[in-house]
N, C-alpha and C positions, 0 to 999 in steps of 0.2 A: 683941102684937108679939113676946113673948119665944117665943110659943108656932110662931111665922111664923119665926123667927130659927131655932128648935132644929129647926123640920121643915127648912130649908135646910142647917143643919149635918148632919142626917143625910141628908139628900141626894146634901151633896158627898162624906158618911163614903162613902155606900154607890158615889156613882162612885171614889173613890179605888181603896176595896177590888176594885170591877171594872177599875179601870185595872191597881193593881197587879197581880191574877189574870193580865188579857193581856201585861202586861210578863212576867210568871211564864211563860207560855207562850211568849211570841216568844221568849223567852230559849232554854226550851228546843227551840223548834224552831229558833232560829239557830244553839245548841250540836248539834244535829242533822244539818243542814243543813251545817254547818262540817265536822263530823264524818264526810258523805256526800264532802265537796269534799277532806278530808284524804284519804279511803278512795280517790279517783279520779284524782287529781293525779299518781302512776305512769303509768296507762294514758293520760291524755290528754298527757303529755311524750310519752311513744311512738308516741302516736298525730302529735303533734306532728313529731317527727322523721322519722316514715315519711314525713309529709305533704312534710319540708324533702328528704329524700334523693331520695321520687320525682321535686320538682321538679328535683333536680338532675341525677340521671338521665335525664330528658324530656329536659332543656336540652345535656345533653352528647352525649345520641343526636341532637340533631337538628342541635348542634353538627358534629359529626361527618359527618351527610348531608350535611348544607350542603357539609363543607369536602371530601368526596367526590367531589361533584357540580362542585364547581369543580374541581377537581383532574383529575378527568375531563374536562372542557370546555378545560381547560387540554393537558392529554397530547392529543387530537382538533384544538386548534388546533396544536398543535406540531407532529402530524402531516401536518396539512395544508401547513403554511407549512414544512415541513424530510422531501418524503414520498422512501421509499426511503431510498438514499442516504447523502442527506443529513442524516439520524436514526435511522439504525438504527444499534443495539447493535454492535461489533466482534464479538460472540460470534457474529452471524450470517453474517461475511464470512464467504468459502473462498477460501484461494490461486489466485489464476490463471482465479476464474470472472472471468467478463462481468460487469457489474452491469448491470441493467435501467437504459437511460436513457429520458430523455426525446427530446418532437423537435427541439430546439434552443431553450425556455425553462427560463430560471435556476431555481433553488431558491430559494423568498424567504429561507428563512433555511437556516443550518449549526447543527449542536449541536456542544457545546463538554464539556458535563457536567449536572449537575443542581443545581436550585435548594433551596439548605437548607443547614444545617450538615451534615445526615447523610447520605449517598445510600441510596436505597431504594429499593423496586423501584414503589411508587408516588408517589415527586417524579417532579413536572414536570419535563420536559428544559430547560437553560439553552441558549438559541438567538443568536445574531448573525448580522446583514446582512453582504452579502458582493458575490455578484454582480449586476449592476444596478441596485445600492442601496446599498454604502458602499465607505471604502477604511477598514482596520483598521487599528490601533495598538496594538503588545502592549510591555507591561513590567514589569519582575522580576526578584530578585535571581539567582534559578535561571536563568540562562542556554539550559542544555537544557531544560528544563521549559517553557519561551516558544520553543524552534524544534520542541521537540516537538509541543507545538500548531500551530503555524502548519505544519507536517507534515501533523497529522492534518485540519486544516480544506483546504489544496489538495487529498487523495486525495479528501475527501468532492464536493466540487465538482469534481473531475475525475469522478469516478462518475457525478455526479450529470448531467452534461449528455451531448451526441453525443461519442465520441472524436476526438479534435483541435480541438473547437472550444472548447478551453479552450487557451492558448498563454502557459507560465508561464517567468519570466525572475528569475533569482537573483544577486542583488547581494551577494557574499560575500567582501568582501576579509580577512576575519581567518582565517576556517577554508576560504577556495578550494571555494567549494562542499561541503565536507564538514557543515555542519550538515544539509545537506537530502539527505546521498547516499544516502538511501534510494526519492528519486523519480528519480532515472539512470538506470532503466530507460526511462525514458519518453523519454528520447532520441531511441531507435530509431523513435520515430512524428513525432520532430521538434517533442512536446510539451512540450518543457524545455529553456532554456540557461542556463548557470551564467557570469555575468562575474566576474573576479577585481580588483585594483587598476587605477585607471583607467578601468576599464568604468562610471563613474557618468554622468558626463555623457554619453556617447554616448550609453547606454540612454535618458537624460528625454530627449534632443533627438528620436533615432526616436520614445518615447511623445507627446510631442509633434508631431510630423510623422504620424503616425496618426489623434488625433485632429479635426487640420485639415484632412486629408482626407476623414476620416469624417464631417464637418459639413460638407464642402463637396461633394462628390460622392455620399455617402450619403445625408444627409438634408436635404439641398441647400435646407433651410428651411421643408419639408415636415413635417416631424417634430421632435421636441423631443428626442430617443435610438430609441436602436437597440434599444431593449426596444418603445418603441411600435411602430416601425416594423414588429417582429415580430411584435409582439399582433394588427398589423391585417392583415397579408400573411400572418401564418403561416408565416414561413419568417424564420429569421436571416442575412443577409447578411453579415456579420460575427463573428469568434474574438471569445470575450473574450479581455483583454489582463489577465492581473496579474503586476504586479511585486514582486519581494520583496527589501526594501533591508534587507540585515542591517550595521549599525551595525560598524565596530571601534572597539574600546573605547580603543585605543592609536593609533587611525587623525585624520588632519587633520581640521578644520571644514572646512562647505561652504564653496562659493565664493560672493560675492555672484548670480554666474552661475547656480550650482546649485542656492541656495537659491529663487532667482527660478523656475528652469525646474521645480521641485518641485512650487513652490505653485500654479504653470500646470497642471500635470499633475494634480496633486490638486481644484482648483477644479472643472475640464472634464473631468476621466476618464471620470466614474462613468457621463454621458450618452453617451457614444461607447465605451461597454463597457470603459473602461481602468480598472485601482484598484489601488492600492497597499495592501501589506501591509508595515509599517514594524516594525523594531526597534532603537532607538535615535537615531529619526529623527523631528525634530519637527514637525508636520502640521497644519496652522493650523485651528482648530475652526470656523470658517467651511465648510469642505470636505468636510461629509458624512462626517467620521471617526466610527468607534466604537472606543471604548479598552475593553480589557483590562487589567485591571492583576491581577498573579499574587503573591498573598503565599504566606508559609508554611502557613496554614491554609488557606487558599481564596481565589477570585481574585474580582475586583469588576469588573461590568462597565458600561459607562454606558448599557446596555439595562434592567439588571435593577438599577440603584440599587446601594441600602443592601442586598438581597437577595444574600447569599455565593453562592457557585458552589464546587460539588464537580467538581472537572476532571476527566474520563472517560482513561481509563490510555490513552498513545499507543498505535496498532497497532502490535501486535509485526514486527520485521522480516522475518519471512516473510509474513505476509499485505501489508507494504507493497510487496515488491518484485513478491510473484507477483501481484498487482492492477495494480500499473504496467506489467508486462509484458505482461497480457491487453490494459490500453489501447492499448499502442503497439500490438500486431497489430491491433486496431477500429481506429486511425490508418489504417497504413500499409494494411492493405487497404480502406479510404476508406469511405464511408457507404454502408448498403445502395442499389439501383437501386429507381426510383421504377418504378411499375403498371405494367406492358405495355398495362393497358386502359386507361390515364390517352390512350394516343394516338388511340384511335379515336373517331369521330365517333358521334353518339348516332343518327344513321339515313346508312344507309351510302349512295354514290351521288349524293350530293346537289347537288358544286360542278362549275363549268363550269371547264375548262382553256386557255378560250378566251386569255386576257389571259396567266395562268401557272400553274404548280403551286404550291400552298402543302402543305405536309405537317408537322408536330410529329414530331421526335426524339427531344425529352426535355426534362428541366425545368431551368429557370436559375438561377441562384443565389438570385433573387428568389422563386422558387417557380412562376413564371408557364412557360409550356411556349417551347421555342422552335420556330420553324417554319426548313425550309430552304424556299426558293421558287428552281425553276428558271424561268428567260421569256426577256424581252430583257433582261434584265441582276438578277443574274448569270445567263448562256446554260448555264454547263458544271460541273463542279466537279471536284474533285481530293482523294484519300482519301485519306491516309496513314497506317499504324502497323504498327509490329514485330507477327513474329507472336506469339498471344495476347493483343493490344492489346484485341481486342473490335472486330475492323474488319467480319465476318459477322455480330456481333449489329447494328453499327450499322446494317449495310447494310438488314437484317430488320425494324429499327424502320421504316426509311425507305419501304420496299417496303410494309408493313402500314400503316402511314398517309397510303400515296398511292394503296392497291387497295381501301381501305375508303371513301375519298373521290369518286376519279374510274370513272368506270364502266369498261368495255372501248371505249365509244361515244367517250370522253374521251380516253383512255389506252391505250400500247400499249407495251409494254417486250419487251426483248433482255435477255438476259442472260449473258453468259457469264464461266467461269472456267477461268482458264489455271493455277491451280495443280492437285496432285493431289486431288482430291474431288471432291464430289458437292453441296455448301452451297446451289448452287440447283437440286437435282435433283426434292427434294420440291414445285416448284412445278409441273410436269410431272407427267399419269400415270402410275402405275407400278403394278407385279401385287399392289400389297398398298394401295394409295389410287388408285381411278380419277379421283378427280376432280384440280384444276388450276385455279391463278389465272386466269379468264378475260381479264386485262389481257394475261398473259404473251405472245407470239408466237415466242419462240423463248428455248430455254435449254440451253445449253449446258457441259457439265462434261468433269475429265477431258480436257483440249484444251491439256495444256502441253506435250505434241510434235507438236501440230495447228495450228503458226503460220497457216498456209493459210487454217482456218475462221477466228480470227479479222478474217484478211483479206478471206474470202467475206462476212462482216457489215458490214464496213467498205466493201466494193464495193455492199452492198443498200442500205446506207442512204445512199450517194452517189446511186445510180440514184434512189430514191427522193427523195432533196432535189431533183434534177431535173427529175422529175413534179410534186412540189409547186411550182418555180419558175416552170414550164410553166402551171402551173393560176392560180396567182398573176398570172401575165403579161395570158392572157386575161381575168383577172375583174379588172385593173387594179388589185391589191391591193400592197401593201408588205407585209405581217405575214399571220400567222397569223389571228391573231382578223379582219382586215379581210376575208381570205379565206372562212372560217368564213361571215361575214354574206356576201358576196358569193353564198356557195354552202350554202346552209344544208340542203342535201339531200345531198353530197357527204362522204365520209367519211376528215375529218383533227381524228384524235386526236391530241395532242401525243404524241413519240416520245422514250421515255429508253431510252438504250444502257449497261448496267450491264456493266464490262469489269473485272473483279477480276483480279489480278497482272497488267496489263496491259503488265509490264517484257518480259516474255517474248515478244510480239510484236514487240518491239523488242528482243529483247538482241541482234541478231546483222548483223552488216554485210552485208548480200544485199538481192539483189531484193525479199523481200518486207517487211526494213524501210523501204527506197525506197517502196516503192509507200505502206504504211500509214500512216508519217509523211504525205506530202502527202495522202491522204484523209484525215487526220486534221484534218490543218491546215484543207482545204478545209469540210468537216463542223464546224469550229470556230467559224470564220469568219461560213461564209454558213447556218448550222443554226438563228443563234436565230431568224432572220426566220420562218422555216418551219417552228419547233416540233420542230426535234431537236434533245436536250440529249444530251450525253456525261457521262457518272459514272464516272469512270478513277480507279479503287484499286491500292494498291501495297504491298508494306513498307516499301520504302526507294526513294524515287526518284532518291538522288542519282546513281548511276553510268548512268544514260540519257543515253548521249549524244545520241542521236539525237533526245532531246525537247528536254532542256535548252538546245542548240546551237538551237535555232528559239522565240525569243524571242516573235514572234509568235504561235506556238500556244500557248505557256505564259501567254501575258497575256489569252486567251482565257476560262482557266481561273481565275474572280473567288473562286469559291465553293470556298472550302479549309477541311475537315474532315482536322482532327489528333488523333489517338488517343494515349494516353501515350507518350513518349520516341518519336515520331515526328519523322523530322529531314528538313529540307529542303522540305514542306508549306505552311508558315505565309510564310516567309521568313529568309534568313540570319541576321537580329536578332532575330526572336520567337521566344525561349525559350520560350513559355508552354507548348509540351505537353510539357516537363522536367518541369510542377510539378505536373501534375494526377495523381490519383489512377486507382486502375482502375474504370472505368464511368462515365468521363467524357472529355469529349471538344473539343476550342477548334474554334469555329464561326467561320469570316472571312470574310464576303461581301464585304471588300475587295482581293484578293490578296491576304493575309496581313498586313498594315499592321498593328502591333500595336494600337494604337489600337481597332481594330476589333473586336477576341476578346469572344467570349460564352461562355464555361465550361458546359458543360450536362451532366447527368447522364442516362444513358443506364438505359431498363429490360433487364430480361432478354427479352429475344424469341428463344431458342433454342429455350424447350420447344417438343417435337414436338406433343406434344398440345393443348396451345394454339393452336399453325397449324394443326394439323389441323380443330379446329371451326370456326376462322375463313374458312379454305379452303372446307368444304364447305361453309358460310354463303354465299358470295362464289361460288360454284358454283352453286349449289341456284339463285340467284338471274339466271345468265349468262339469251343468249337463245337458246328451242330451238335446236337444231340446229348451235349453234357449233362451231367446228374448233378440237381441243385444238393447245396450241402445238406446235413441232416441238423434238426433245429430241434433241441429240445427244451421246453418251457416247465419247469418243474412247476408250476400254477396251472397246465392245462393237460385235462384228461385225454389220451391220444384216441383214436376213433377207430372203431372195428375197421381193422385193414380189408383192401379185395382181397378174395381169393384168389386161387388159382384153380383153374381148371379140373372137372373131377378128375384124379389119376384112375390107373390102370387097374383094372376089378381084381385080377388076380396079385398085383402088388399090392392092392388092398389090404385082399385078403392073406399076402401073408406075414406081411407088414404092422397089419392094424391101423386103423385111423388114428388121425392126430388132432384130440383138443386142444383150441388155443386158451389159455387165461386171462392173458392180458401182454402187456409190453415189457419186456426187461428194463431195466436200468444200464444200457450199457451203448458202445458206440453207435453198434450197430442199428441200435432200436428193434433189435428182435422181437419175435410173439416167445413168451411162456407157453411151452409146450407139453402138453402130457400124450405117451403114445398109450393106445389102449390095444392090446395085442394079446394071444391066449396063454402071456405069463402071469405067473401068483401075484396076487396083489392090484392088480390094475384095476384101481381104484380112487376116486377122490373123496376127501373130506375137506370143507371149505369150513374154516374156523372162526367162531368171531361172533359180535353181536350188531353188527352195523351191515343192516339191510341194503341199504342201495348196493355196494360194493360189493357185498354176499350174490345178491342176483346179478350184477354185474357180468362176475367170472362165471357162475351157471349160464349163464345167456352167451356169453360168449364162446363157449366149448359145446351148448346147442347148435348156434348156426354153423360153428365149424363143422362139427359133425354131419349135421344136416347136408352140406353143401359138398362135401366129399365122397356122398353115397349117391349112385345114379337112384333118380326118382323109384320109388317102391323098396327098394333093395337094403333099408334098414327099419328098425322100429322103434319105437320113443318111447316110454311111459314118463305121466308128469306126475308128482306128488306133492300138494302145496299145504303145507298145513299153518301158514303163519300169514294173516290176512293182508298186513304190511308189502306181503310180495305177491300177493296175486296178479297186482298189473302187468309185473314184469314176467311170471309164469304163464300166463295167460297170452302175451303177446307172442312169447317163446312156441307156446302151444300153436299160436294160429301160422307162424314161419313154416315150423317145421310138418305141419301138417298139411299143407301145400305140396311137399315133395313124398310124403311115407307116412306112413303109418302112425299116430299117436294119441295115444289113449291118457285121457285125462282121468286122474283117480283124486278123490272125498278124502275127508277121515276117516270114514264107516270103511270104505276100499281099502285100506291098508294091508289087510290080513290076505285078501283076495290079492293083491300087486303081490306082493311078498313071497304067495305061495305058488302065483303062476311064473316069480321069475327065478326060482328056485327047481323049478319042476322044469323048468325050460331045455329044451335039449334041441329044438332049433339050430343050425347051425346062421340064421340071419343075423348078424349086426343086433344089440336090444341093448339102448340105453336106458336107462332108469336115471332120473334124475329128482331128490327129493327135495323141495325146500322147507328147512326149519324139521327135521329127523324126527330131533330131540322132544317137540312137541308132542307125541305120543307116544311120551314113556312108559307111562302107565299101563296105556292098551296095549302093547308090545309087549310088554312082560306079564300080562297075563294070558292063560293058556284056553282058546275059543269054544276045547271039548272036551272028554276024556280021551288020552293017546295022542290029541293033535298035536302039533308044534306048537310053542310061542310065537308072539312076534320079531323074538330077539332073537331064537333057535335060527328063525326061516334068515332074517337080516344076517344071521352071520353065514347061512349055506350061501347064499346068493352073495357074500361077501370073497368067501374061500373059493366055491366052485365056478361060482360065473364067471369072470374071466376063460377058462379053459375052454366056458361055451359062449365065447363071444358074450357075453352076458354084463356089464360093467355097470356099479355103482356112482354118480357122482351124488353127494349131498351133504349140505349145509350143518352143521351143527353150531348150534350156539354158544355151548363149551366146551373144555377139552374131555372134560369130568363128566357131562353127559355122553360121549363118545364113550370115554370109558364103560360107562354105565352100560349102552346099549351094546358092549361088545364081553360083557361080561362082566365089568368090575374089577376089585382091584385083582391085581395080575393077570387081570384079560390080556391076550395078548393084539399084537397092533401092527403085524404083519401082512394084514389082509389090507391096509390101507397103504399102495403104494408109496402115495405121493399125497401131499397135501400142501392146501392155501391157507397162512393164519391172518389175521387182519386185527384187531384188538385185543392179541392176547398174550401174553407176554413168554419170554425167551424161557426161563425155568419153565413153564406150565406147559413146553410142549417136549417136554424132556423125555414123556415116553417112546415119544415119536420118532426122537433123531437118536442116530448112532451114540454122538456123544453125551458123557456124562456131564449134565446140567443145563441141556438145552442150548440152542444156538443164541449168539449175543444181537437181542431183537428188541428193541420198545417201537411199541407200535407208533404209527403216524396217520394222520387223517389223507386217504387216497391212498396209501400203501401196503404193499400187502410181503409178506414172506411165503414162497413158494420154494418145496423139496419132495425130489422125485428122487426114490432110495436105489432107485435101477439106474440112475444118470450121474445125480449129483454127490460131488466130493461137501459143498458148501451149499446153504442157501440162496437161490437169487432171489433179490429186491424186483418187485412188480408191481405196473400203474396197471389196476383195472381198467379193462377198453370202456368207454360209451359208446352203447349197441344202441344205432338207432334201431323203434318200435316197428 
């Protein structure tokens, strides 16, 4: 036992001594181990804190991206909701530019400053609502500092939309409009008015009266504001209205009245485009307000909270005035014209005329285009505007949206213009554009001393309503269109007669305002049934008597087109073309009833080269063989026409050749014609002391002549005794001696022509043509022999008998009193001279000559001439001498 005992004692001796050993050893590797952890306890704090700094660095870089990326999102929505304008830096205005608008929607918001205690160049801009979207409320101890701003937020918003369609009204009874006198320029375009004491109530009663019409006639229920209305139309109907009520500090309370019509105005504005900008004026928070409130460090807004506002430096007063001032002129000279192409049809040709004309002029306030429609009602219309009005562009627009629509087959127009130009010349061929609106049938320019042509147009289209009444009669029709179907192979286009300055055919008490008034009237009357409309433009029609005084042809005219500060147009009462701008125009298809006005804006349709592709589009398309219209230039002398063919010897002969004199005055542009045949009298006298013209009509009844007789088979004698015309006689001489016979005769020859054409019994053709007669009056009246003739005996045989032998007189006289003279003197008689051309001589002086007592009603004109054939004519025709080429 003891021996079992001492072997477990040394047992435990020897685990002790082994425990103790590894305690000995963990010791020193924990003193080791301790001593590794002392050694790196440096390094790992280092490492420790690199570990905390990177974190904190990560966290602050991405910090920073974050707050970059918002801050950019932030400056990109500002831009968007404040673009232009209405956000951009003052460092990028220029005095006196333009600023880029919009087409008539608001800016949703304005900038004011930047948000933050500091400004920098990357804070987000501070924005507030404005138009379509609040009325504002500024306050603060700085006085200037709150009209400063509300300064720079109207230029932004005036910038920021169309010129004029911002219309701003200042309530400033303490400083009399002086806190805002740096937008007084804007005056001039009629985009600012300043009320002083007083002015309060009146202002809310018109803001009020605005808006009840704006919800009642505007958006008549249809619409919720005039921002939708816009959004969906495209087009704003409506000015904004802001009012700016500045507060006097020393000034009365409202009235219970005032306060009442305030809160009306404030409640209802913002939907009918009206908002107040208030300072010292308190605005019920119900109403859509946003407040401003401006302390010493920065201002606080109830957009941006608890978020301060750095307020951006007002614009200096040269950039605010030279900006106000560029507005007024974008005002006062009115909103650009809308497309020219906006009026044509997308395939040309297409509508029937039958029922009426529909045609677009331009576009209406609403955006939508308007049409003028001539038919049975309204039949006619009526143009007026000062000149520079834009009365040639209107017309232009009119004319292109009715020759892009209706064909030539539809459509047939007149045109003429009685001032000096050319306006509708380029619709006619000409040596630098052959082609011509195929609708056109006659155009007319250069005709304001040409009353006559007017009145030749006004005689065709009466003949012609006649024919159409005629054809209406037989087909049992009432109207056009019923005609149309009656005769569907028959060719009636409706007819517009386009008569520009058409005061001029009536400015003058004579015959031929008698005559064109009642064709007028008649044409007014009985025209729409039959599809002729009249289009009578003017500047000013009030001094017409002769229209005004015939109330029934003025009630005729429904369709009244008034061009700015055109008077008398519309009606005595309708101001309305006082108020319009340039490049627009009040359209009244009721006689003028103000009730009735459509405001429309007109395009540019001047450019040449615009009409010109359109033209030769509208050309390219007529059908073969069409006849260009007839074009008469009262400035241009028309040119010996071709002939035709020599006719038939025996119809010649029993017919008589036919001299031309020149051209008529009338649609057709006929030759003055004289027939020389073996009745009494066939004969001419050319009147007048104005040479070129004198030989003109001699030259020109030479080559006809000449040209009508087969070679040999007539005979000529020439007589020139006035040196001034020899070229022209002499040239006469060498044509017609080409084909026949013609003997040139001296002074000395006179007696010898005289006595061989007297003695003549010939039955060939023998013209005699003398120029300047009268020049040997002397030698004519005295007698060669004892028993011979005179020279004035044989001139009157060969006056009386030649004709009968083919034998014909034409010659020149320089007076009427020499003619007398060489035909006998007073009581000579003056039936030997059929027909006769006067050119410088007046109406009584030819009073032997015409049937009626006192001569016909004639003051000469330089290029014109009076010609009457007593075998044809009831009246005198007006005649443009040809120019014969040599």
């Amino acid at each position: 036992m003891v021996a079992a005992v001492r072997r477990e004692l040394a047992a435990a001796r020897h685990a002790a001594r082994a425990a103790q050993a590894a305690t000995v050893t963990a010791r020193i590797a924990a003193s080791e181990q301790l001593e590794a952890v002392r050694r790196s306890a440096p390094r790992r704090r280092q490492e420790l804190q690199d570990a905390r700094d990177a974190a904190r660095a990560e966290a602050q870089t991405r910090w920073q991206r974050e707050t970059g990326k918002l801050t950019g999102t932030l400056r990109e929505l500002a831009e968007a909701a404040a673009p232009g304008a209405a956000g951009s830096l003052w460092a990028t205005w220029r005095p006196g530019a333009k600023p880029d608008q919009q087409t008539g929607f608001a800016p949703g918001l304005l900038r004011i400053g930047v948000l933050g205690h500091e400004p920098g160049a990357d804070a987000p801009p501070a924005l507030v609502p404005l138009l379509d979207a609040a009325h504002l409320s500024l306050s603060g101890d700085a006085t200037a500092t709150v009209d400063g701003l509300i300064g720079a937020l109207l230029l932004r918003a005036l910038a920021s939309v169309p010129a004029g369609a911002l219309r701003v009204t200042v309530y400033d009874p303490g400083q009399l409009g002086g806190a805002l006198a740096g937008l007084a320029p804007l005056a001039a375009g009629g985009m600012i008015t300043y009320l002083g004491p007083g002015g309060l109530a009146p202002l809310l009663d018109d803001l009020a009266e605005q808006i009840r019409r704006i919800n009642e006639n505007v958006l008549g229920g249809v619409y919720l504001s005039v921002a939708e209305l816009a959004a969906e139309t495209g087009r704003r109907p409506e000015p904004w209205r802001v009012a700016v009520l500045l507060a006097d500090p020393n000034g009365a309370e409202l009235s219970r009245a005032e306060r009442a019509q305030l809160h009306r105005v404030a409640r209802s504005g913002v939907a009918a485009g009206v908002h107040l900008i208030s300072r010292g004026f308190d605005l019920a928070a119900d109403t859509g307000v946003e407040s401003i409130t401006i302390g010493a460090g920065a201002a606080r807004t109830s957009l941006t909270g608890e978020i301060p506002v750095q307020l951006d430096p007002p614009p200096n007063a040269t950039l605010l005035t030279g900006v106000c001032r560029a507005l007024a002129e974008q005002a006062t000279a009115g909103p650009p014209p809308v497309p020219f192409a906006a009026l044509l049809p997308e395939q040309p040709w297409q509508q029937s005329s039958a029922e009426a004309l529909r045609a677009p002029i331009g576009e209406g306030t609403d955006g939508r285009l308007v049409e003028l429609v001539l038919g049975d009602d309204p039949p006619h219309a009526l143009i007026g505007g000062p000149s520079g009005s834009g009365k040639t562009n209107l017309l232009y627009c009119w004319l292109a949206a009715l020759t892009t629509r209706y064909s030539p087959d539809e459509l047939a127009l007149y045109l003429l213009d009685f001032k000096e130009g050319v306006s509708f010349a380029r619709f006619a061929p000409g040596t630098r554009d052959p082609s011509w609106l195929p609708q056109v049938r006659l155009v007319g320019v250069n005709v304001n001393a040409d009353r006559e042509f007017g009145l030749a147009l006004l005689r065709h289209l009466a003949d012609e309503l006649k024919r159409r009444a005629a054809a209406a009669k037989a087909h049992e029709a009432t109207k056009l269109a019923e005609l149309r179907a009656e005769d569907p192979t028959g060719n009636w286009p409706r007819i517009v007669a386009v008569i520009d300055e058409f005061q001029v055919l009536l400015g003058a008490r004579d015959a031929v305002t008698t005559e064109a008034v009642n064709l007028l009237e008649d044409l007014a009357r009985r025209g729409r049934s039959q599809g002729i409309h009249l289009v009578l433009a003017s500047q000013d029609v009030s001094g017409i008597e002769a229209l005004w005084g015939r109330s029934g042809l003025v009630s005729q005219f429904t369709l009244r087109i008034a061009l700015p500060k055109a008077r008398r147009i519309l009606s005595d009462v309708n101001l309305a073309a006082e108020l319009i701008p340039r490049c627009h125009a009040v359209v009244n298809a009721d006689s003028g009833v103000p009730s009735a006005n459509t405001v429309v804006r007109l395009p540019d349709a001047g450019d040449r080269g615009t009409w010109l592709s359109l033209q030769e589009q509208l050309w390219l398309a007529r059908t073969p063989g069409s006849e260009p219209p007839r074009l008469f230039d009262g400035d241009a002398r028309p040119l010996f026409p071709l002939l035709p063919p020599t006719p038939d010897p025996e119809l010649l002969a029993r017919l008589g050749a036919v001299a031309l004199l020149g051209e008529t005055i009338d649609v057709g542009g006929r030759p003055a014609t004289l027939r020389l045949n073996r009745a009494p009298g066939r004969n001419l006298a050319v009147l007048g002391t104005r040479v070129e013209e004198a030989c003109a009509i001699l030259l020109a009844a030479g080559h006809a002549l000449a040209g009508q007789h087969a070679p040999g088979t007539a005979r000529f004698s020439l007589l020139c005794l006035d040196d001034d015309a020899t070229t022209a006689a002499k040239s006469l001489h060498a044509l017609v001696a080409a084909r026949h016979r013609c003997d040139w005769y001296a002074v000395d020859d006179v007696h010898a022509l005289l006595r061989a054409a007297a003695a003549d019994t010939d039955e060939t053709p023998h013209y005699v043509f003398g120029f300047a007669l009268d020049a040997v009056h002397d030698r004519l009246a005295a007698k060669p022999g004892p028993g011979l003739p005179s020279g004035h005996e044989l001139l009157r045989t060969v006056l009386t008998r030649g004709p009968e032998r083919r034998t014909h007189l034409l010659g020149w006289w320089r007076t009427v009193a020499r003619l007398r003279d060489d035909l006998g003197g007073v009581g000579a008689r003056f039936d030997t001279i059929g027909a006769w051309v006067a050119l410088d001589v007046h109406g009584p002086e030819l009073s032997p000559l015409y049937p009626q007592a006192g001569g016909p009603a004639w003051a000469p004109r330089t290029g014109r001439a009076l010609h009457f054939d007593r075998a044809v004519h009831q009246r005198p025709q007006l005649v443009i001498p040809y120019e014969v080429a040599p």
